[in-house]
C-alpha positions as CSV (number, residue, x, y, z in Angstrom):
1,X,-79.3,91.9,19.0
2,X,-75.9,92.3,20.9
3,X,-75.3,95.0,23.6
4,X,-72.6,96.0,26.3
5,X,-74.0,97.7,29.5
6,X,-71.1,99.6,31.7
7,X,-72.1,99.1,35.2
8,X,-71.7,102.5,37.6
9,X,-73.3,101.0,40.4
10,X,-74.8,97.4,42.1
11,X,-76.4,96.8,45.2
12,X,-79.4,94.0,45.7
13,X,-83.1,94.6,47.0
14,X,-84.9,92.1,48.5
15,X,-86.8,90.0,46.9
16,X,-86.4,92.0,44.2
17,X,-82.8,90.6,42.8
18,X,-79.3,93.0,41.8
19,X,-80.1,96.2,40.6
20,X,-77.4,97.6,38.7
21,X,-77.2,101.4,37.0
22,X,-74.9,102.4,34.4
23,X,-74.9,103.1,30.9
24,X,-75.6,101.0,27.5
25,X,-72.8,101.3,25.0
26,X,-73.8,99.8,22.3
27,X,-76.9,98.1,20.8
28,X,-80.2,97.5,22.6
29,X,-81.6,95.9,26.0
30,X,-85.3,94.8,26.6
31,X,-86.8,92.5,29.5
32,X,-85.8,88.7,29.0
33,X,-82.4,89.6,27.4
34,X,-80.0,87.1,28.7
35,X,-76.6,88.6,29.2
36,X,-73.1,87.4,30.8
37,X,-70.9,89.3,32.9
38,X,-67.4,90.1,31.7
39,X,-66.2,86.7,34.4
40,X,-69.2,84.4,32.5
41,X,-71.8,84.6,34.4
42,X,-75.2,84.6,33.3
43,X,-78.3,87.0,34.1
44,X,-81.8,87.7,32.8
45,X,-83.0,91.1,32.4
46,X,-86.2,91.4,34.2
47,X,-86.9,95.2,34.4
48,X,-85.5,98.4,32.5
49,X,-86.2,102.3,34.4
50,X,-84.8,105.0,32.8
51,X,-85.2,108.1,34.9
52,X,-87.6,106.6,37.7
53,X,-89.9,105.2,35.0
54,X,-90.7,101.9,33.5
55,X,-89.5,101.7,29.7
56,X,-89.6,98.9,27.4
57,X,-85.9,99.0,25.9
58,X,-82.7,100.8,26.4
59,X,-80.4,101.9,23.6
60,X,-76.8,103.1,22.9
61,X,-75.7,105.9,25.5
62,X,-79.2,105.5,27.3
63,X,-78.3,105.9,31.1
64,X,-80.6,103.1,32.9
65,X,-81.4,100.8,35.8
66,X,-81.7,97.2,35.1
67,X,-83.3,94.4,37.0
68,X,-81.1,91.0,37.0
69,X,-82.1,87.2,38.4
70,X,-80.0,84.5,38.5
71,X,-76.9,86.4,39.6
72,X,-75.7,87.9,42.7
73,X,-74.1,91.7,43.8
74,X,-70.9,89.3,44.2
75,X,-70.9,88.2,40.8
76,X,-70.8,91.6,39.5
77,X,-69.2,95.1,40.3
78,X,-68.8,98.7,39.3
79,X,-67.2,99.2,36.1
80,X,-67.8,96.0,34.9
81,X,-69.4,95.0,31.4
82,X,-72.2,93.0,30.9
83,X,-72.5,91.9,26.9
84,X,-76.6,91.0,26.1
85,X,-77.1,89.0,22.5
């Protein structure tokens, strides 16, 4: 399963982790996908809202929200691409 999220947006909640919004461009995302930024850094998927609500996967041109740990709102930015698979 590879996929490439476009990021819009990133900021980081509080003991929540980076939250960034954007748009998938290809394949699929679920929770637990590990992905790596477009500089190599890695990140685990840990939640997936499409319009407000919870949803289990996102797929090509699906506008989402994703939930990352192990990375930081420095590590990643607007129009960056973060490849899953």
């Amino acid at each position: 399963m590879n996929a490439e999220f476009y990021v819009h947006t990133c900021f980081e909640i509080s003991g929540l982790g980076v939250v960034v919004s954007g748009e998938v461009t290809s394949g699929e995302i679920t929770e637990g996908t590990i992905g790596r930024t477009s500089k190599g850094k890695r990140c685990t998927v840990v939640k997936i809202e499409e319009l407000n609500y919870r949803v289990p996967v996102a797929r090509t041109k699906s506008k989402v929200s994703l939930t990352l740990k192990h990375i930081t709102k420095e590590d990643i930015k607007p129009w960056d691409t973060i490849y899953f698979g």
